[in-house]
N, C-alpha and C positions, 0 to 999 in steps of 0.2 A: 511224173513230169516235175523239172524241177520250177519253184516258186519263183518269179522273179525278183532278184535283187538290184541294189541301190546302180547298181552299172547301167540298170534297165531305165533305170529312173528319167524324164528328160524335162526338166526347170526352168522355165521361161518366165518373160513378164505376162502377169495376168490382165484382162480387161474388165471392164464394171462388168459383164455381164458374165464373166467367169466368178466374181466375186459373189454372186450372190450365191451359190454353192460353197462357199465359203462360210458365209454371213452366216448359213443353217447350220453347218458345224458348231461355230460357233455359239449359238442360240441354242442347241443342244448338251452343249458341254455347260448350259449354265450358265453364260456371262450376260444375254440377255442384250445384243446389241440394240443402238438403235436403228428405228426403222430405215432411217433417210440419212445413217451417219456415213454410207459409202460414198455420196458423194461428194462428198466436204472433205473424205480421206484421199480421194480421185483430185479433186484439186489443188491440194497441197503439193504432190507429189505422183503424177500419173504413173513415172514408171519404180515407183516403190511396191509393187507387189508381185508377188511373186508365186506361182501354182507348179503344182509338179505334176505329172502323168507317165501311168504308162501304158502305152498304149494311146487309147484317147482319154483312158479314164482318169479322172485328176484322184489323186491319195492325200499333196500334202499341199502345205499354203502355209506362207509367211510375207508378213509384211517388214520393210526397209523403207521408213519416209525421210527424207532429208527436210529439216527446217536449216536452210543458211546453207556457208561454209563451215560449222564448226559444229551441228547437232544434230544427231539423228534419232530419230526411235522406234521400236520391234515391237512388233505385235504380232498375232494371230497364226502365232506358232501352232500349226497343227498336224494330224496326222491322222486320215480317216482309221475310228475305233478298231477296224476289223482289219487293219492293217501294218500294225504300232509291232515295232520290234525288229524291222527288219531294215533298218538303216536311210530308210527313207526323208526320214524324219532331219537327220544330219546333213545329209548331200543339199537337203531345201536349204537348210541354216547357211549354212558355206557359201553357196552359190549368191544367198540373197542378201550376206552380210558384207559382201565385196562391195553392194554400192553405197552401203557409208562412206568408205575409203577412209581419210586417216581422222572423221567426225568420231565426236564421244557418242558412244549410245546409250539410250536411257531404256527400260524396259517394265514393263508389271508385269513381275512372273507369280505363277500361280508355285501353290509348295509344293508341289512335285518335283517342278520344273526347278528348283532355286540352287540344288547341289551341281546341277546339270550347267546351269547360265554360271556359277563360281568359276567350275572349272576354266571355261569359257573367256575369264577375265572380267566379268560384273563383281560388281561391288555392292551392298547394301548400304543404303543410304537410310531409309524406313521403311517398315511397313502402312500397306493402308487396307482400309476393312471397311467394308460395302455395310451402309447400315439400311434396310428397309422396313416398309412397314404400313400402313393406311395412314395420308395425310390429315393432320386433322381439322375437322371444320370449325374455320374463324374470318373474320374480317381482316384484309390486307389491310398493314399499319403506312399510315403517314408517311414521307420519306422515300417510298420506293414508288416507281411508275413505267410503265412500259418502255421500252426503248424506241426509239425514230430513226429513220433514214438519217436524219442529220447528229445520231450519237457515234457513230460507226466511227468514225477518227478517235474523239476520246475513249472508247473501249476500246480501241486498240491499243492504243498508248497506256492505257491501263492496264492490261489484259501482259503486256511488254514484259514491268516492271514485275509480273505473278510466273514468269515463267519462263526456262532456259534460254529462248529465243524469240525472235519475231515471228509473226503468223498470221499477218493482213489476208495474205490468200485463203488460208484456211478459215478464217473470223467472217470473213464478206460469203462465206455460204454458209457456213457453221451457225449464224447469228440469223440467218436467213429461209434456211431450209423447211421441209413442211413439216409442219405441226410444231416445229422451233417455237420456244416463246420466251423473250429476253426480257430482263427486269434490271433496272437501274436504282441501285443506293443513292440519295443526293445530301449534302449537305444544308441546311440554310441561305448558305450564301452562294448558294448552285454548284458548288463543287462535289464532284462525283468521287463515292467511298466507297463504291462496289458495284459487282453486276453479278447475273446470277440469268442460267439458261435451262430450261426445261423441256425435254423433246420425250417424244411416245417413241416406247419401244414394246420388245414382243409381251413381255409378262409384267412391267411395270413401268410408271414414267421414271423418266432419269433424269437426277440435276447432274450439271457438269458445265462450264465449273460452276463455282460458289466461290467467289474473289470478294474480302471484305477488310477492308481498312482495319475493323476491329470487332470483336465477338459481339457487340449490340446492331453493328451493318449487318454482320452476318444473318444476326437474329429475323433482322426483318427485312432481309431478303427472301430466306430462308420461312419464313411468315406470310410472304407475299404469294410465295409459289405453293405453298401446302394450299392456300386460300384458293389457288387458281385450281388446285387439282381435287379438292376436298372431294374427300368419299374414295379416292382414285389410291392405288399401292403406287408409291415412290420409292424412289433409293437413290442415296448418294455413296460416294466411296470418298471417304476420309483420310487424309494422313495421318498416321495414329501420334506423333509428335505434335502435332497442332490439337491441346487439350482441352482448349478450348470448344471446339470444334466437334469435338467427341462427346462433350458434355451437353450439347448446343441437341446434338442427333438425337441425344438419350431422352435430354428434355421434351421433347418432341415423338416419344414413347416408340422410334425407331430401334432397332435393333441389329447387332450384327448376325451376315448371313456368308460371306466369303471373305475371304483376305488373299493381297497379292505383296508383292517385296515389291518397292521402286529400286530399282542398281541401276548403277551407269559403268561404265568400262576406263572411265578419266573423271576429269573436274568437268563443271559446266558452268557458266558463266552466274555470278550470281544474281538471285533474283529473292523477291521476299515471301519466303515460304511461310511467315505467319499468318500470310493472306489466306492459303490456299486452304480454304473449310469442305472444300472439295474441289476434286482433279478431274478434269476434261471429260478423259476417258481413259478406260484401262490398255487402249487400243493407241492411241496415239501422243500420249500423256495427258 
């Protein structure tokens, strides 16, 4: 009998609750999502996901979120292990990259994946490399303090200036979600230098981002949340051009454990990458 191929294949929009079949994939390949990051992904952009089946059975999954008119970006390219090779995996790409339309997309490919997204028309921008490790126990420093219902404006406005696009919708669950715990840089004179977000996931907690005016914000952001997880394994993923940042992880007796490319397919509007001591997610930027 012959095996079904990609003609078989049939590509629809996914819903939360198809996602989470997803999320395990996912979680198995490694990346370690977080627990409660689908639905902060679900609001940004409901019908940016994307599941393939055949039959009833779902094979692959990829995500297409639209931030705006002008930026999108891919994730969760995948293709169940026992099923990889037979064109399924493309027909999902295709199908689910039509609703960018003529947006730049941005992506974190894994190196496998990186000859494959070239061809594709991505471009490398940087690498980033996931550094983990057991937080270590100290006292949160001075300067940083939980975030409030009434900081939600200013981190967004901040949050803006760290990254391709605007992202209120995603920020108002992302900042919010459970077991979320946000942390605020301040200056002296109340001016805000940074924010910094820590959520539980399947094998360790996860910073994302790590947004900091300057490598000592960072520090003690990055200070504040070790303090909040002490004893607990964390990870962040790093841009490896921000060297700061890479020095900042080491000091902090972190280590790398995966690396992904950031490409994008055009320009994207700029924004100030020496902020970013670490990125979102590998999932939605």
């Amino acid at each position: 009998m012959t095996s079904p191929g990609p003609e078989d294949l049939v590509v629809s929009q996914a819903s939360p609750a198809d996602w989470k079949v997803v999320r395990g994939w996912a979680a198995d390949e490694g990346w370690n999502p977080g627990l409660s990051d689908s639905a902060s992904f679900f609001a940004q952009d409901p019908e940016g996901f994307f599941i393939g089946r055949i039959g009833e059975e779902p094979v692959s999954a990829i995500s297409v979120v639209n931030y705006g008119a002008d930026y999108a970006f891919l994730g969760f390219y995948l293709v169940h292990p026992d099923l990889r090779g037979r064109g399924y995996g493309i027909t999902t790409w295709k199908t689910a990259l039509a609703h960018a339309g003529s947006r730049t997309v941005g992506l974190d490919g894994v190196v496998a994946q990186q000859d494959n997204y070239r061809q594709s028309g991505f471009e490398l921008a940087h690498r980033t490399v996931r550094y983990s490790g057991i937080a270590p126990v100290g006292e949160a420093p001075s300067g940083v303090r939980p975030a409030a219902d009434g900081d939600r404006a200013a981190i967004t406005a901040y949050d803006s200036a760290c990254y391709p696009a605007d992202r209120p919708v995603f920020l108002e669950s992302w900042l919010t979600g459970p077991g979320h715990r946000t942390f605020l840089r301040h200056a002296d004179d109340g001016a805000h230098t940074g924010y910094a977000v820590l959520r539980p996931a399947r094998d360790s907690l996860r910073v994302g981002p790590l947004f900091a005016d300057t490598a000592e914000d960072a520090r003690a952001l990055l200070s504040a949340l070790a303090a909040d997880a002490a004893g607990s394994a964390i990870a962040v993923d790093v841009p490896e051009t921000n060297t700061a940042g890479i020095a900042l992880v080491e000091e902090l007796g972190l280590v790398p454990t995966f690396e992904t490319a950031r490409m994008y397919t055009g320009p994207v509007r700029p924004f100030a990458g020496e902020r970013v001591y670490g990125v979102t997610t590998l999932e939605l930027g």
